[in-house]
C-alpha positions, 0 to 999 in steps of 0.5 A: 845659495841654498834656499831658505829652510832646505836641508838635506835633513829636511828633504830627507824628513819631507821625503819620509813623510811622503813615503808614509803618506803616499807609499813608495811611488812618491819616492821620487825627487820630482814630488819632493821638490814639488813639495818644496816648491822647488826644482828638482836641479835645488834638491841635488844640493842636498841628496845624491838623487833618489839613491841617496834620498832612499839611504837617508830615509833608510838611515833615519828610519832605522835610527828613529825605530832604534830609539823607540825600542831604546826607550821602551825597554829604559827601566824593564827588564826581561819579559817587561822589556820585550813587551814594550821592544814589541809594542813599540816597534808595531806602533813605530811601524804603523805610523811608519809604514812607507818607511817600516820596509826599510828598518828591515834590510841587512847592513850594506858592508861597505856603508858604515853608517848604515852598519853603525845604525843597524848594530845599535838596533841589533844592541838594543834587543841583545842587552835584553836577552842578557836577562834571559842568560842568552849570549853568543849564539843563542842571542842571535838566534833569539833576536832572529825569532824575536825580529821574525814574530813581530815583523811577520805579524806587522807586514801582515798587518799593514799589507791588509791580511788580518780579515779575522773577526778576531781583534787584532790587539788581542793577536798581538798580545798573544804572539807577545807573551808567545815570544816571552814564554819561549824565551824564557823556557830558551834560556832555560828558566 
């Protein structure tokens, strides 16, 4: 019988809070099911062993970030909406930053919902570029750059290579209306 308030969605949310607060050396079942208070034979009930805790951390991590960019772009349009996609997506990656290196991994082909996740994230930042008149090709190209600029500046962020004198914010800011300038003269405005 499953034990009280164990479920793979808990487990996976454990395990993601410890990735966050440990870093990836706290990916393991032993931790997690130290955290419960459980063996780790009762944690296989709910996740196919570390592959599969590290999949469901994936797939939450993505989704969740996914939401975050969603929610900050409802109601803006064009440059509006690009700097709330970037505000949203370094803050999520901040507060994430044992599961930010997760969101950033291609699809696996053959997982469907790791596909499905991915695409809704790529879908977001797409609707966007509507407003630029960027489609087809040049969408894609321009949520390369867009992806490249922001998780360029949060690794760097979170592995601790920011030691300028110069606030970080306003850096961020100015890499922001960077990428809005450039996309703006991309789709030829």
């Amino acid at each position: 019988m499953p034990r009280a308030g164990l479920s793979s969605a808990a487990v996976i949310e454990r395990a993601a809070q410890l990735l966050d607060e440990h870093g990836p050396e706290s990916l393991n079942l032993a931790t997690v099911a130290t955290s419960f208070g459980v063996k780790i034979p009762s944690l296989y009930k709910h996740v196919d062993g570390v592959q599969g805790l590290r999949r469901g951390i994936m797939l939450a991590a993505k989704a969740e970030l996914t939401t975050a960019m969603e929610q900050a772009a409802v109601g803006r349009s064009r440059d509006d909406a690009i700097r709330g996609i970037a505000v949203a997506y370094r803050d999520w990656a901040l507060r994430h930053p044992g599961q930010y290196p997760l969101t950033v991994r291609a699809p696996v082909a053959d997982d469907p919902d790791d596909v499905a996740v991915s695409e809704a994230s790529v879908a977001v930042i797409f609707a966007v570029l509507t407003g630029y008149s960027l489609r087809d090709d040049d969408a894609v190209d321009a949520t390369r750059f867009l992806r490249s600029a922001l998780h360029g500046f949060v690794s760097l962020e979170t592995g601790g290579a920011f030691e300028l004198p110069v606030d970080r914010e306003r850096s961020f800011s100015a890499l922001v209306e960077s990428v809005v300038t450039a996309l703006a003269a991309w789709g030829g405005e």
